[in-house]
Steps between C-alpha positions, in 0.01 A plus 500: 500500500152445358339194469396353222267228417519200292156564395531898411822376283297205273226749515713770371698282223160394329517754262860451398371135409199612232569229302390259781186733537409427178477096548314571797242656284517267252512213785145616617355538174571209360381311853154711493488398141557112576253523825237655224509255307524241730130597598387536192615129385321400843165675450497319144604190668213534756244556225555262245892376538657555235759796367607712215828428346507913536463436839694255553798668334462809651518316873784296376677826368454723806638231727786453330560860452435531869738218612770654268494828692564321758833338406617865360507657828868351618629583136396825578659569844806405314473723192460801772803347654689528173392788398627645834802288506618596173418910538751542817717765467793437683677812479489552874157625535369304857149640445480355145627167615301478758165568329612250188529215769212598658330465200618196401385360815144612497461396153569172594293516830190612312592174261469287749206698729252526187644094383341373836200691523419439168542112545271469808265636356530319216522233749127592591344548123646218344294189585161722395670627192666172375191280576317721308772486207472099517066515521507726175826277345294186578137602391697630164625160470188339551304738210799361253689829509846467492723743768 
């Protein structure tokens, strides 16, 4: 009997779970967009403190958009579980079954895998991002611009 490793199996179900690929991707982008402009709204703070609503906005929206991927990664694991769930054949085939459970599984591992990774480092960025959110929110004020 061969053995097999937890790791080779997550490692090897990736690719059944695209759709959890994809958030990745957009995960990281939109957290390299919020970290951009998280130094840009501190070199303008440095030099003469203040901030552009643009700026502003655009911090405030990437965040957000950032945080929401976030919250989607559970909902995901389930859909893949679902999706599995719901395409068993159960005509006798043991192969078939198997790989639909095994499916569902992983989909919901990589859920939960990318959920906490995702949240410690969001864990990390947060206080830099959201101070500068509340710096640009509060020199906006201060100008007479309402956000």
């Amino acid at each position: 009997m061969s053995d097999i490793k937890f790791s080779d199996i997550m490692l090897n179900s990736i690719s059944d779970n695209w759709y959890i690929i994809v958030n990745v991707a957009a995960s990281f982008v939109f957290l390299i967009l919020s970290a951009i402009w998280a130094y840009r709204a501190h070199i303008k703070f440095s030099a003469n403190d203040t901030c552009s609503k643009f700026d502003y906005y655009s911090l405030d929206i990437f965040y957000t958009i950032f945080i929401t991927t976030i919250s989607i990664y559970p909902l995901l694991g389930m859909f893949g579980t679902v999706q599995a769930l719901l395409s068993l054949d159960m005509s006798g085939d043991m192969n078939g079954l198997k790989e639909n459970f095994f499916h569902a599984l992983t989909s919901t591992a990589w859920g939960i895998i990318f959920a906490v990774i995702f949240k410690m480092i969001n864990a990390i960025a947060k206080p830099g991002i959201e101070n500068q959110i509340a710096k640009a929110k509060k020199s906006l004020y201060n100008l007479g611009d309402d956000v």
